[in-house]
C-alpha atoms as an extended CHARMM CRD file, in Angstrom:
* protein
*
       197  EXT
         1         1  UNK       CA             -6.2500000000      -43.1970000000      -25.6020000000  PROA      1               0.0000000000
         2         2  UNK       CA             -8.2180000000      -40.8820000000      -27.6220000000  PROA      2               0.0000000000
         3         3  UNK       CA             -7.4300000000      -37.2640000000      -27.8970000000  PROA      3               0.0000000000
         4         4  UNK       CA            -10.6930000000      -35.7830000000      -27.9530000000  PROA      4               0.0000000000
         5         5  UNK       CA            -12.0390000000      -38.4080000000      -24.5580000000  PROA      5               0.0000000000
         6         6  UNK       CA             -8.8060000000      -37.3340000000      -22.8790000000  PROA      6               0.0000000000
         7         7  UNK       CA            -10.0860000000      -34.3590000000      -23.4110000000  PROA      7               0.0000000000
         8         8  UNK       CA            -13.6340000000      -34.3360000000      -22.4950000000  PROA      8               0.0000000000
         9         9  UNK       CA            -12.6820000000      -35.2700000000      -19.0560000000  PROA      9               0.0000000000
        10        10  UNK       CA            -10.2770000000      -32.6060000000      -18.5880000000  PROA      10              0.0000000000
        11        11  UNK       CA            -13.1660000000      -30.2410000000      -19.3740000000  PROA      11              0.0000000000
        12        12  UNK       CA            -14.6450000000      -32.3390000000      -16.6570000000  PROA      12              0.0000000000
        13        13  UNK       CA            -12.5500000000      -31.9500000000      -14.3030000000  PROA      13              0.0000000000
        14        14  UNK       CA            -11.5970000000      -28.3500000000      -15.0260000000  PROA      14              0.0000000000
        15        15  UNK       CA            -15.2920000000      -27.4150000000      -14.8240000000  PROA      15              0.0000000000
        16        16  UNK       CA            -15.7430000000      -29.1200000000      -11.2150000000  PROA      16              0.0000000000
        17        17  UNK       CA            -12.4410000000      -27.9370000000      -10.0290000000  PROA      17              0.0000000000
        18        18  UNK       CA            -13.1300000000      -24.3870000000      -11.1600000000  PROA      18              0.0000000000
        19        19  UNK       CA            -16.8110000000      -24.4590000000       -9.4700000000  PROA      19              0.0000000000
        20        20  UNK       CA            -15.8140000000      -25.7350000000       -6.4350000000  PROA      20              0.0000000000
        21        21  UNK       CA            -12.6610000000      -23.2640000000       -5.6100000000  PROA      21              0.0000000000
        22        22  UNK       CA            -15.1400000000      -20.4230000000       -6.4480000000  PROA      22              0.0000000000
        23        23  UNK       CA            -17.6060000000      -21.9680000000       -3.8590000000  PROA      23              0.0000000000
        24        24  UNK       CA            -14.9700000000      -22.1410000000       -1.6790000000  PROA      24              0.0000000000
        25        25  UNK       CA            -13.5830000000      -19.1040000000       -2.0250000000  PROA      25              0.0000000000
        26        26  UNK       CA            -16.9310000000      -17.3190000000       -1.7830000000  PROA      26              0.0000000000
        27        27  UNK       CA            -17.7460000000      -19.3010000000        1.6350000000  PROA      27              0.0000000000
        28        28  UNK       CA            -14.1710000000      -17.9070000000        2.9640000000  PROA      28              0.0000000000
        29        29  UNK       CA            -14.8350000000      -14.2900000000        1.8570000000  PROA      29              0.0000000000
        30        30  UNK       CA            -18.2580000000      -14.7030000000        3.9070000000  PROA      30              0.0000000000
        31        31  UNK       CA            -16.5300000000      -15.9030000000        7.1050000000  PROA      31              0.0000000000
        32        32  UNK       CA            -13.6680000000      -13.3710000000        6.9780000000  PROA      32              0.0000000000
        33        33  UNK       CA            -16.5560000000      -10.7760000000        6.6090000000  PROA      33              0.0000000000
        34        34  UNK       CA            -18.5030000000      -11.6880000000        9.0030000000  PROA      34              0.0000000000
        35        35  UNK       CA            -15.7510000000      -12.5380000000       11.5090000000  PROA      35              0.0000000000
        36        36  UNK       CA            -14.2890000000       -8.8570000000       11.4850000000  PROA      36              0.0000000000
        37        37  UNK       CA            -17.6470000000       -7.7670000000       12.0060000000  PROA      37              0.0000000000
        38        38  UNK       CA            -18.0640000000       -9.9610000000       14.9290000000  PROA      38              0.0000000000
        39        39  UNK       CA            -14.5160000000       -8.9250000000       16.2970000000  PROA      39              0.0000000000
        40        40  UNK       CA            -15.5430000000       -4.8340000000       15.8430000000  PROA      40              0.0000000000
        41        41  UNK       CA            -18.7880000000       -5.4990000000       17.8340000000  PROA      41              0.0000000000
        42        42  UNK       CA            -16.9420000000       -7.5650000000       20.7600000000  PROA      42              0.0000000000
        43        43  UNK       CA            -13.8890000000       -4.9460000000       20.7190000000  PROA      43              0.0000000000
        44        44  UNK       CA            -16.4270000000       -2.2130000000       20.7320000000  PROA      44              0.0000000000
        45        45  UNK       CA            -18.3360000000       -3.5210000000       23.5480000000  PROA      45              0.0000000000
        46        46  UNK       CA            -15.1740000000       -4.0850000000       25.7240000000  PROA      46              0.0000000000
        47        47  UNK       CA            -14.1250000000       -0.2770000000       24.9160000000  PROA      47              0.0000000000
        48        48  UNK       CA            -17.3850000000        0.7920000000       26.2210000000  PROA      48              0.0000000000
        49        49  UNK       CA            -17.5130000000       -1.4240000000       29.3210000000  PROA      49              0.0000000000
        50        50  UNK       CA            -13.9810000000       -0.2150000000       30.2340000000  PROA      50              0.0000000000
        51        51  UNK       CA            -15.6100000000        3.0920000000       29.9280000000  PROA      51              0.0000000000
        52        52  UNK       CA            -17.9600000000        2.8830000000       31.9700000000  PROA      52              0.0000000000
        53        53  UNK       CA            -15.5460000000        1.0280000000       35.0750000000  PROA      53              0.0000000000
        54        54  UNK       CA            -13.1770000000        4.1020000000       34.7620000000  PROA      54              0.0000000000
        55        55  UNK       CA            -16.0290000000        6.4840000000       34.9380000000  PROA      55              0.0000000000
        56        56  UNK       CA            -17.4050000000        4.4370000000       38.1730000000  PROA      56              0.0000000000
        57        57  UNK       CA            -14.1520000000        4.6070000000       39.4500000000  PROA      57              0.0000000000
        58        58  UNK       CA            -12.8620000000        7.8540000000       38.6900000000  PROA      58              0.0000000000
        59        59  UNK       CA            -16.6250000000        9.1760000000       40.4360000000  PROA      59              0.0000000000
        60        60  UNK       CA            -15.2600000000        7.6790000000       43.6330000000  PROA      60              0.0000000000
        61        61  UNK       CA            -11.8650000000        9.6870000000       43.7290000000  PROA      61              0.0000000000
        62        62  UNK       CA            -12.0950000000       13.1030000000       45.4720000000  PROA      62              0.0000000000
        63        63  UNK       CA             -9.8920000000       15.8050000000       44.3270000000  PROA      63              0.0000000000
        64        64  UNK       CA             -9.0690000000       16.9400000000       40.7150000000  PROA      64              0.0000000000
        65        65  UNK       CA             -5.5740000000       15.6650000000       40.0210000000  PROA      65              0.0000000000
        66        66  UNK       CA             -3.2040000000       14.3030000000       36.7310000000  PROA      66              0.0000000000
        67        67  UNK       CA             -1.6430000000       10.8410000000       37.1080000000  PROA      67              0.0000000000
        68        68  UNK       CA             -0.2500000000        8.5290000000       34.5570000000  PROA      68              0.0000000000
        69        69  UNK       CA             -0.3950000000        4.8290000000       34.8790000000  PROA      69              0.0000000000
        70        70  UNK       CA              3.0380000000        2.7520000000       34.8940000000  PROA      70              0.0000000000
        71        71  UNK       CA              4.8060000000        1.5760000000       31.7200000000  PROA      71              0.0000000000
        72        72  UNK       CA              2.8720000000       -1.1860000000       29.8650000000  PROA      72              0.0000000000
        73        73  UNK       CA              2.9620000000       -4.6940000000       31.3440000000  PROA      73              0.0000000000
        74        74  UNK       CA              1.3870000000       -6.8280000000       28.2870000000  PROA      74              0.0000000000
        75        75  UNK       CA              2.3740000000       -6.0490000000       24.6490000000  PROA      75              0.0000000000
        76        76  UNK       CA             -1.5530000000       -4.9770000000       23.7980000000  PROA      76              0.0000000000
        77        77  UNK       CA             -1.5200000000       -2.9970000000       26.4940000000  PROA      77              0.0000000000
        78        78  UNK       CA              0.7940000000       -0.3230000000       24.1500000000  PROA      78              0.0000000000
        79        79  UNK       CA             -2.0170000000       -0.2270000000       22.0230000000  PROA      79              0.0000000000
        80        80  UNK       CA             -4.5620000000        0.9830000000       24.1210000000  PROA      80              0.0000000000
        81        81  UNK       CA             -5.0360000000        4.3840000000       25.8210000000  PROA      81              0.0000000000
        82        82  UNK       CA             -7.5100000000        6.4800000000       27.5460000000  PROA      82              0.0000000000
        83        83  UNK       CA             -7.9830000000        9.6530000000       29.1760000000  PROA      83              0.0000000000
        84        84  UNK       CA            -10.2840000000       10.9660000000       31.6230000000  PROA      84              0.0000000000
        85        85  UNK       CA            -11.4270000000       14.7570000000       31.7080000000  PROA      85              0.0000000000
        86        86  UNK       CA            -13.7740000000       17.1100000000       34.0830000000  PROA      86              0.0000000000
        87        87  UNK       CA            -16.4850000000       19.3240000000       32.6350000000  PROA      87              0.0000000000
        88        88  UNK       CA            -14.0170000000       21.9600000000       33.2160000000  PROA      88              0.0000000000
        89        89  UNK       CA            -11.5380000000       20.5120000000       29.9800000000  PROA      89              0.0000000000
        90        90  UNK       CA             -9.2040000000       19.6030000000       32.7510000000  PROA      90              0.0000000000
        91        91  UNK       CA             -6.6420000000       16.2640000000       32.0380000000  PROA      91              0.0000000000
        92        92  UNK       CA             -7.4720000000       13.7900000000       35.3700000000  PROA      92              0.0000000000
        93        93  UNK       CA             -5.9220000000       10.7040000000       34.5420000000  PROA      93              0.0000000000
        94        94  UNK       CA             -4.0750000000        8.5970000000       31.8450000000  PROA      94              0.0000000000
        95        95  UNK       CA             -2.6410000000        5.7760000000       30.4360000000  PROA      95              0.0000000000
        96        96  UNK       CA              1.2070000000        5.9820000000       29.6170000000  PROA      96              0.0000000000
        97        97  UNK       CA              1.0960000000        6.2920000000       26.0190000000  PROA      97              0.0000000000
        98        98  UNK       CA             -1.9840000000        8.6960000000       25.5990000000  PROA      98              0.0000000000
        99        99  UNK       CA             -1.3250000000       12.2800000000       24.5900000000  PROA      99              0.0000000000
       100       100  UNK       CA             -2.3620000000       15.4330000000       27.2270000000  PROA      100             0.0000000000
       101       101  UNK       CA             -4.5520000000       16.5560000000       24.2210000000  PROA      101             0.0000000000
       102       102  UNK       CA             -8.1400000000       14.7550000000       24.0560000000  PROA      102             0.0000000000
       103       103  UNK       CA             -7.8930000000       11.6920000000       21.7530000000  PROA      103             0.0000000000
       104       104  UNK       CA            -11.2770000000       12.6640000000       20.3140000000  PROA      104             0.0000000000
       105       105  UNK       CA            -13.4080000000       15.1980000000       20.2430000000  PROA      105             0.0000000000
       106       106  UNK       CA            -16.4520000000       12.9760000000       19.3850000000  PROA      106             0.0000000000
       107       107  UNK       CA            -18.6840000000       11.4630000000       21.8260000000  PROA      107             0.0000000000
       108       108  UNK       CA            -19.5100000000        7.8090000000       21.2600000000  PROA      108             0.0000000000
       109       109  UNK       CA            -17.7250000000        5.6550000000       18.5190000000  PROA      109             0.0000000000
       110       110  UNK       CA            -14.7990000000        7.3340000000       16.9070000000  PROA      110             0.0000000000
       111       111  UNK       CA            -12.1030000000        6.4590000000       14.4660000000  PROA      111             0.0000000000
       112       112  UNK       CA             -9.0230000000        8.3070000000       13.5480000000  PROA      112             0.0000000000
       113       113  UNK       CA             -6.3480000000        7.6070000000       11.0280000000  PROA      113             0.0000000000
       114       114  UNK       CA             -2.6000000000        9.6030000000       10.7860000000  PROA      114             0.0000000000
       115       115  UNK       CA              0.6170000000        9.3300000000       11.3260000000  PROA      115             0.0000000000
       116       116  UNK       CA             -0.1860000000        7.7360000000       14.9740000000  PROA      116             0.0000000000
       117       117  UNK       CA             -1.7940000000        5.1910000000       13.2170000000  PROA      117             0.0000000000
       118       118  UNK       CA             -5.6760000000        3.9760000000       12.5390000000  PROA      118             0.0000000000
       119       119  UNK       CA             -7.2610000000        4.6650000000       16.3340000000  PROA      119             0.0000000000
       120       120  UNK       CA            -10.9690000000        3.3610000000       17.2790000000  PROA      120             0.0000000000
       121       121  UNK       CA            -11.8150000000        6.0010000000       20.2660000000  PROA      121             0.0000000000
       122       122  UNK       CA            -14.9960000000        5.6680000000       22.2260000000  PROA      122             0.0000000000
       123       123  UNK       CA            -16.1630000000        8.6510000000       24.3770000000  PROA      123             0.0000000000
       124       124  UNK       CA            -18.9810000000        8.7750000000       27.5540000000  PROA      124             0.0000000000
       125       125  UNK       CA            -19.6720000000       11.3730000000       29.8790000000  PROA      125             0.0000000000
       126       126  UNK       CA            -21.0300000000       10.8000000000       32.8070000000  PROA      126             0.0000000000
       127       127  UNK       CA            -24.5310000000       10.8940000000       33.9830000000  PROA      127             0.0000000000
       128       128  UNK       CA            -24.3390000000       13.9920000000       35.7670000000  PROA      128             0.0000000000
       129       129  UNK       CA            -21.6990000000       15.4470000000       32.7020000000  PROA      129             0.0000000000
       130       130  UNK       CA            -19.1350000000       16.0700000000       35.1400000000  PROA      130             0.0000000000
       131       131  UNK       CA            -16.5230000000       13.6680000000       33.7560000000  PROA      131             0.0000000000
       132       132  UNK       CA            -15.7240000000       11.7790000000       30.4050000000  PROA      132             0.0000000000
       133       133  UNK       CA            -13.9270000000        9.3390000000       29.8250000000  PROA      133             0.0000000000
       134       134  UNK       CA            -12.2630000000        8.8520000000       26.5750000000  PROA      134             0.0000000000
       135       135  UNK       CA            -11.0790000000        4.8970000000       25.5820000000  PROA      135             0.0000000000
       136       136  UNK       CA             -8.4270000000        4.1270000000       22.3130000000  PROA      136             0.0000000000
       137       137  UNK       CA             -7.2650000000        0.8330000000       20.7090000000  PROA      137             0.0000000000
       138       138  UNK       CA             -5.2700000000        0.7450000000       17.5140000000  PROA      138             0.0000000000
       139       139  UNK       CA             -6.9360000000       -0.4140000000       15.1580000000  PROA      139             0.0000000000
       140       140  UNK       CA             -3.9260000000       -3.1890000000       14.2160000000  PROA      140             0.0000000000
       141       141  UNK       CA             -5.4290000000       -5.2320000000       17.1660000000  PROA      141             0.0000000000
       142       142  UNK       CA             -8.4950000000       -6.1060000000       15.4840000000  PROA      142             0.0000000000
       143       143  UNK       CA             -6.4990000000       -6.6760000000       12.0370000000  PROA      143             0.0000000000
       144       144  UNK       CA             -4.2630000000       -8.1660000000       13.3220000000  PROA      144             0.0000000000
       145       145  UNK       CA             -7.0230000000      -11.1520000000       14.6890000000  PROA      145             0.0000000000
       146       146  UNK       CA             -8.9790000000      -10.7660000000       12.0100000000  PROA      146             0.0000000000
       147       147  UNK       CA             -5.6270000000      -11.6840000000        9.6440000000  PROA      147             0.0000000000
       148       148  UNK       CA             -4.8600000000      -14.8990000000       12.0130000000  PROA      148             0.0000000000
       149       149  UNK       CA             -8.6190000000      -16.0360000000       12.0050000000  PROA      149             0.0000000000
       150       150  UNK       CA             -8.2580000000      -15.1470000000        7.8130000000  PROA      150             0.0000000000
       151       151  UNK       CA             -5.0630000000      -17.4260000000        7.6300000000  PROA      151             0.0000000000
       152       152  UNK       CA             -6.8390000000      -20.2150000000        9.9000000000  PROA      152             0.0000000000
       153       153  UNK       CA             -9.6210000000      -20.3490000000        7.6800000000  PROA      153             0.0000000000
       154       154  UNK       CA             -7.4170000000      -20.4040000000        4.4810000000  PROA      154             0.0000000000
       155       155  UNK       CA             -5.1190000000      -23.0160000000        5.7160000000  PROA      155             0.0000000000
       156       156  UNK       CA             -7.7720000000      -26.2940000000        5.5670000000  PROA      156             0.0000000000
       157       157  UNK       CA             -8.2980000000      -24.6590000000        2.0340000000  PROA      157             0.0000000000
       158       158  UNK       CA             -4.5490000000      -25.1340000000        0.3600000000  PROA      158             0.0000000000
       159       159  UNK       CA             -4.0470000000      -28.5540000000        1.5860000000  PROA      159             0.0000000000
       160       160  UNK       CA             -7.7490000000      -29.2410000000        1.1880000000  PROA      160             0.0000000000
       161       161  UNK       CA             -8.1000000000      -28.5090000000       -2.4540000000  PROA      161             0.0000000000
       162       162  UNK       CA             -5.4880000000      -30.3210000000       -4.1660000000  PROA      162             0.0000000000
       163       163  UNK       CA             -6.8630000000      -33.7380000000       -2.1830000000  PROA      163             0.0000000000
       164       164  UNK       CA            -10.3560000000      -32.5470000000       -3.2420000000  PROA      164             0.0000000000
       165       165  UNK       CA             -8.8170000000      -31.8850000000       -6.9420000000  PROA      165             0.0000000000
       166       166  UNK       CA             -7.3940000000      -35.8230000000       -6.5860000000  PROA      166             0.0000000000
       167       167  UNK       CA            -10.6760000000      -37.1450000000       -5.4010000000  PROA      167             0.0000000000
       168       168  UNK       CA            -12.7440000000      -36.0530000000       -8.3560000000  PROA      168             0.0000000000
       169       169  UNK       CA            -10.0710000000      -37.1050000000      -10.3360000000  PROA      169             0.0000000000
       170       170  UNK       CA            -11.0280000000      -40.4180000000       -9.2050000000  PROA      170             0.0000000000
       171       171  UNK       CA            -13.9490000000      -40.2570000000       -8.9440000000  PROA      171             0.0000000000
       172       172  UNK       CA            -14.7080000000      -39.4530000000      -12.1440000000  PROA      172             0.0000000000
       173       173  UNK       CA            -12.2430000000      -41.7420000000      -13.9630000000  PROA      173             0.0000000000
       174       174  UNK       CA            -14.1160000000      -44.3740000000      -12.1370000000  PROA      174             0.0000000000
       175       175  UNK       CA            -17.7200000000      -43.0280000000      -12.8180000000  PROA      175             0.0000000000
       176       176  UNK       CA            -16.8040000000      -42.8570000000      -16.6510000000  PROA      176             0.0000000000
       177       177  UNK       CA            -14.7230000000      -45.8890000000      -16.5340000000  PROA      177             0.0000000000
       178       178  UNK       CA            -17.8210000000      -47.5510000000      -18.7310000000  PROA      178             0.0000000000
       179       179  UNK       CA            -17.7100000000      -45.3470000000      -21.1400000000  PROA      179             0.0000000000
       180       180  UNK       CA            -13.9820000000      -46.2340000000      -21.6700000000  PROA      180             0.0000000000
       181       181  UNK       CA            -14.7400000000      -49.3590000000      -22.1990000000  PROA      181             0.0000000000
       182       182  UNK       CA            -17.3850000000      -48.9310000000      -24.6660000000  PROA      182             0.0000000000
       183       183  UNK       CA            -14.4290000000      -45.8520000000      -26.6370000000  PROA      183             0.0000000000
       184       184  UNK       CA            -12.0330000000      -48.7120000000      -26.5680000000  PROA      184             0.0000000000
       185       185  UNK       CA            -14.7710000000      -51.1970000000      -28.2750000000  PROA      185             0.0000000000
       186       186  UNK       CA            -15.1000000000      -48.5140000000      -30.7870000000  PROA      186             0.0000000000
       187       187  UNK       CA            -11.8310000000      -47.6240000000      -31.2710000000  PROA      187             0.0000000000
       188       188  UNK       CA            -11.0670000000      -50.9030000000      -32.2660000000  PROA      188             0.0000000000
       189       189  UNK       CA            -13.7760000000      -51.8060000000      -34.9360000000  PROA      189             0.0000000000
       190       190  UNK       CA            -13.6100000000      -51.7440000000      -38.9550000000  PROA      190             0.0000000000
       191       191  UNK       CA            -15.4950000000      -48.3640000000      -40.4870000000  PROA      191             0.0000000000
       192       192  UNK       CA            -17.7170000000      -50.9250000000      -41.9600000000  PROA      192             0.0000000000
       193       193  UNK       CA            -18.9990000000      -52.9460000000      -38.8650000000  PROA      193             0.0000000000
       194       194  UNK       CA            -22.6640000000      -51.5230000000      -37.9350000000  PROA      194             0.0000000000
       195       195  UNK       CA            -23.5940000000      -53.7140000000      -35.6740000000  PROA      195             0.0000000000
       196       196  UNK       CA            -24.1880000000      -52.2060000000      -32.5130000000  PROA      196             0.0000000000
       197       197  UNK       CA            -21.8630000000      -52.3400000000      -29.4550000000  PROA      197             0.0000000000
């Protein structure tokens, strides 16, 4: 076979090969993007709503009083925490692994990152500002999901590409399988046959 063909459609292939793994790669870079995001809005939403049920609750209790809830029943649960406080700066009620010190001293959306770790903390008070509730998650939940969802996503790619790779291989030896007919034909002629092909 000729050198130069041989090469031509390695050039070819290359160039397809090469523009479609970018494509790909691009699309998968969009949908891990935009699939953190998603998981930070529907993680944020379930701080707040948690939130707001232990400030509904904790208006219901009488008394002013400092319990701590029983050791963690669910793996996640070790990496979440709140806190709720009076107006007065006084420590009401927490979860088993949350410091006596607030976990923020921000109200609303809140991160945090030391030797505890990278912390998402949302803080309410409530409507008459007599109590606030303060909600934590480590942040290694969300990677964590985000890093699964990443590795779901990638997987379809390496086993996908290499069958892609093999079907433009064939596809285009068959779609220039004409023209190796009519290199052949040439290949074979005397320098001093013009006639055409």
């Amino acid at each position: 076979m000729n050198t130069a063909w041989f090469s031509l459609r390695r050039r070819l292939l290359l160039t397809l090969l090469v523009g479609l793994s970018a494509c790909w790669l691009g699309m998968l870079v969009v949908s891990y993007v935009d699939a953190h995001h998603e998981i930070d809005e529907l993680f944020d939403a379930q701080m707040a709503q948690a939130a707001q049920a232990l400030l509904a609750l904790a208006g219901q209790e009488e008394g002013e009083h400092i319990e701590e809830i029983g050791a963690a029943a669910h793996k996640y649960q070790r990496r979440l925490r709140f806190q709720i406080w009076n107006a007065r700066g006084n420590l009401l009620l927490r979860s088993n692994d949350a410091p006596a010190t607030p976990l923020t001293t921000t109200d609303g959306f809140s991160e945090t990152r030391g030797d505890a770790g990278h912390w998402r903390h949302f803080s309410q008070w409530s409507g008459d500002g007599s109590l606030q509730v303060q909600v934590s998650e480590n942040h290694r939940i969300r990677d964590e999901l985000v890093g699964h969802i990443a590795w779901r996503l990638l997987l379809p790619a390496l086993f996908g590409l290499p069958l892609l790779g093999l079907w433009i291989w064939l596809a285009t030896r068959q779609g220039l399988a004409t023209l190796d007919g009519v290199a052949a034909q040439i290949a074979l002629r005397h320098p001093q046959q013009l006639h055409a092909v």
